[in-house]
N, C-alpha and C positions, 0 to 999 in steps of 0.2 A: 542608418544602420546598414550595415554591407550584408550580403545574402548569409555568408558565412556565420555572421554572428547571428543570425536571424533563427538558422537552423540549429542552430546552439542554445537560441531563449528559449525555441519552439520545443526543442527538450527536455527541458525545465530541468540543471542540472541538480535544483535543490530538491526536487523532489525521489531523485535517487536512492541517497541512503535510509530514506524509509521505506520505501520497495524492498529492500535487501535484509528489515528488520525480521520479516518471518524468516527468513534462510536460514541466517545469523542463530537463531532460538533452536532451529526445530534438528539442523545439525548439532548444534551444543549435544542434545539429547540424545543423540547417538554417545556422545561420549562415554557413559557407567557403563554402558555395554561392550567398551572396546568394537563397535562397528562404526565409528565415525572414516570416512571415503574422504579422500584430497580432491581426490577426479571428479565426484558425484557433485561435492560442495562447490570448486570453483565451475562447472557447469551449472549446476542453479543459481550460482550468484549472475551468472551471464544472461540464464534466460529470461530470468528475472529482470537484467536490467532491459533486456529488449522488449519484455513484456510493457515495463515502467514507458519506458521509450515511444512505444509504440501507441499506448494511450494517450500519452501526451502530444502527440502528432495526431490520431485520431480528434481529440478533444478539441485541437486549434480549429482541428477543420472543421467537426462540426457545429463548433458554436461559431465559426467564422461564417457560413457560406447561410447560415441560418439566423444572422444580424446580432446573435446573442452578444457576442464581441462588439462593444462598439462604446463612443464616448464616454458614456454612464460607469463603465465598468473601472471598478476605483485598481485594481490588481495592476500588474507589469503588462504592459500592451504586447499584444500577441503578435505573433509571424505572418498571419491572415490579416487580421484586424492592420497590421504598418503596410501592406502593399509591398513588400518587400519581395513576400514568395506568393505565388498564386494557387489558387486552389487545384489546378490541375498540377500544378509540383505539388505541391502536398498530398494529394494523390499517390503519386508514384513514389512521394517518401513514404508514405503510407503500405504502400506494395511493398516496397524493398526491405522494410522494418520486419514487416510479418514473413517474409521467407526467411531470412536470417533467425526470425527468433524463432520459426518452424524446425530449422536445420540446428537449432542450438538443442530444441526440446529433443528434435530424434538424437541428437547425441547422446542426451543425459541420456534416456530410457533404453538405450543400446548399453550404454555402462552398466547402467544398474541390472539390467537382466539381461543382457546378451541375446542368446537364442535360445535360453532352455525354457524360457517362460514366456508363451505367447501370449496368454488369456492376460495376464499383468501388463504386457505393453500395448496390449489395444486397449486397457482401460484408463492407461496415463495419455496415450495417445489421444485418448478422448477428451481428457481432463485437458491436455495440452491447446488441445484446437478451442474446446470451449472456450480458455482463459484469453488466445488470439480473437476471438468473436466475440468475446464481453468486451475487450479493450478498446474494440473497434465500435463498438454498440454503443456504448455510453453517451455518445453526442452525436454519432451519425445515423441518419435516415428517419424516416418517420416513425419507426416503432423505438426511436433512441430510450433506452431505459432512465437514464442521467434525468432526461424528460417528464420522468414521469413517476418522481418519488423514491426510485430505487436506487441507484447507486450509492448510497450507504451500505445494501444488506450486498451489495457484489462485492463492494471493498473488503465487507468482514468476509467473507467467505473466501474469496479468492487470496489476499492478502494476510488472514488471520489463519483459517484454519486449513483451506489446499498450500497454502505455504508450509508451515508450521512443518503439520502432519506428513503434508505430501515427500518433502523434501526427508524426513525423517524416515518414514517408510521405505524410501530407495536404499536408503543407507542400512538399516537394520530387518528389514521384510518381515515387521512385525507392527502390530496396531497396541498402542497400548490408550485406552480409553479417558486417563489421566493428563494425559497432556493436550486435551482440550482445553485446559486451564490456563495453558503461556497461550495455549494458539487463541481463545477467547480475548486475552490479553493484547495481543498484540494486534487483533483486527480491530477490538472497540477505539485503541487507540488509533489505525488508521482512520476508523470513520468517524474520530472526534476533528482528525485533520480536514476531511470532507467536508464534515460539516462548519467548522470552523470558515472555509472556502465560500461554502454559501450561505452564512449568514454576512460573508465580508459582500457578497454578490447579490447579495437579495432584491433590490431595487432593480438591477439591470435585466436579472433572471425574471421577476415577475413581469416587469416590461416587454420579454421577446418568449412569454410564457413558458419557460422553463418552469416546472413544477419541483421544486426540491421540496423538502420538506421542510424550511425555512418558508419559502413561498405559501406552502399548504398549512402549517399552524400557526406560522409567524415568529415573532421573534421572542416572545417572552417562553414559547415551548421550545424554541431553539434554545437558548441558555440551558433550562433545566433538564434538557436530552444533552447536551453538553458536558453538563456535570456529573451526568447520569455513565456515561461513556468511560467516562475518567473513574470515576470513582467503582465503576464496576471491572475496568482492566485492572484497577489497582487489587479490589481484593480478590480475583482472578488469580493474580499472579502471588500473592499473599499465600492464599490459603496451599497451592500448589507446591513453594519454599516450605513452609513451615512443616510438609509433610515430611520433606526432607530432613530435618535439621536433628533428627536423633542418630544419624549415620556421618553425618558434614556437619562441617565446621558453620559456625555461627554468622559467619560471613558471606555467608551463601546468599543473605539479604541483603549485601551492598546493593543488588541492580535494583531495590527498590528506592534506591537514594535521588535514583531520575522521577520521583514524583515531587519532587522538593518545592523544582520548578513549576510541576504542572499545577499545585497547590497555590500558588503565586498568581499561578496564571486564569485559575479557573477566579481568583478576585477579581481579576480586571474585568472579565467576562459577565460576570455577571450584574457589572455596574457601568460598561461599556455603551454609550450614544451613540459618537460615530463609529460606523462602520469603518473609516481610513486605520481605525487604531487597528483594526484587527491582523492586519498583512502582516507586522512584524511576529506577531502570535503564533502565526501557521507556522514559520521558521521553528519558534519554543517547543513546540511540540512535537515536528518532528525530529528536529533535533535532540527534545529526551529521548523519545521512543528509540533512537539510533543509540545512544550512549545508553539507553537501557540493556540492549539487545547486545551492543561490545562487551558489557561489562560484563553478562549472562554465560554469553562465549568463553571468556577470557576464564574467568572463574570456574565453569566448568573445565577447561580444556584444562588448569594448573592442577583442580582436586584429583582427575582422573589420569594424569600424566607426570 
């Protein structure tokens, strides 16, 4: 493997378009208002991806330098784990990742409020920096949270509902306490892809005591928290459309047609031995959840335009 492509797996390009799945939603919503932003959107899609980016560079490192990476692990062999890049480059990609997507976040928050609003951009400012120190926290250092059961409830939060909302709020500077329901939506399904992740990692995780919560209840609570994820982003987003549907068109539920898949898949899951089956899995799901989220887009931007 040549360095270049190294830094390319270590970015895990499939993991991209589910990162961009809250954007995709929480701007859609802007749209009944006539406040949907070009500028605002395609900078949150950026910082978004460097947010994406950046954990997954944190993530190499820290299950690399911490043995978690290693033989056992059934997944695509990491950038740490092949010896290709070493952990002091990883490092300094690490560094170079988080200023960029520092310098992306102060851009958005400069568009969306300028100077007339200080109190609102120290508070995204804050939101900004957190979401760079969770991404980095997940697998590195000893208080690593990924370690120790959490990294599910950061995915939903950071991913579901400071996505969603957050992204939405720039565009329109209003809260509306209803669309918790896509942003619920689209984070139980990021952390059905997490967890999907480690029940495919379970063996390797428990081995270099990575505490997921596959580790901590095992595997038969893994499936039914699995199921539980999916079937609760579905009627999430269920009951949210349908509130709609006296105003819009009846097709406003196409993006629930990306569960079609997940229904197919939550079978395999739940009569699933080996663990090697599951890799192809994590692709299905985020793969819906992205075509859930285009077609969310798509359809609002055509009703309101």
């Amino acid at each position: 493997m040549s360095k270049t492509a190294a830094w390319i797996s270590a970015a895990r390009l499939r993991t991209l378009p589910l990162s961009l799945s809250g954007i995709l939603v929480g701007s859609a919503l802007a749209f009944p208002s006539g406040e949907f932003d070009s500028t605002i959107f395609w900078l949150a899609m950026a910082t978004t991806l460097g947010l994406q980016i950046l954990s997954n560079f944190a993530n190499d490192y820290g299950d690399g330098v911490k043995g978690t990476d290693n033989e056992e692990r059934i997944g695509p062999m990491r950038a740490l784990q092949s010896g290709v890049i070493t952990d002091k480059q990883m490092k300094k990609g690490i560094i170079l990742t988080s200023v960029v997507t520092a310098f992306l976040a102060l851009a958005l928050i400069y568009v969306s409020f300028g100077k007339d609003n200080f109190i609102l951009s120290v508070v995204f400012m804050v939101l900004g920096a957190s979401a760079i120190i969770a991404a980095i926290k997940y697998t590195v250092g000893n208080s690593a949270y990924g370690y120790r059961g959490l990294g599910d409830l950061f995915v939903f939060i950071f991913f579901g509902l400071v996505s969603v909302l957050g992204v939405n709020f720039l565009m329109t500077k209003q809260i509306d306490l209803w669309l918790l329901l896509p942003a619920m939506s689209i984070g139980l399904l990021s952390s059905a892809v997490l967890n999907l992740n480690n029940m495919r990692d379970e063996k390797s995780d428990k081995n270099a005591n990575k505490k997921t919560l596959v580790v901590i209840f095992g595997k038969r609570f893994a499936k039914v928290y699995h199921s539980s994820l999916i079937l609760s982003a579905f009627l999430s987003l269920l009951i949210f459309l349908t509130m709609h549907l006296n105003s819009e068109p009846f097709w406003l539920l196409v993006p629930l047609l990306a569960f079609v898949p997940l229904a197919i898949h939550l079978k395999k899951i739940t009569q699933y031995k080996n663990p090697k089956v599951l890799d192809p899995e994590l692709k299905k799901v985020a793969l819906s959840t992205f075509a859930l989220s285009i077609s969310f887009f798509l359809i609002l931007l055509f009703i309101n335009y």
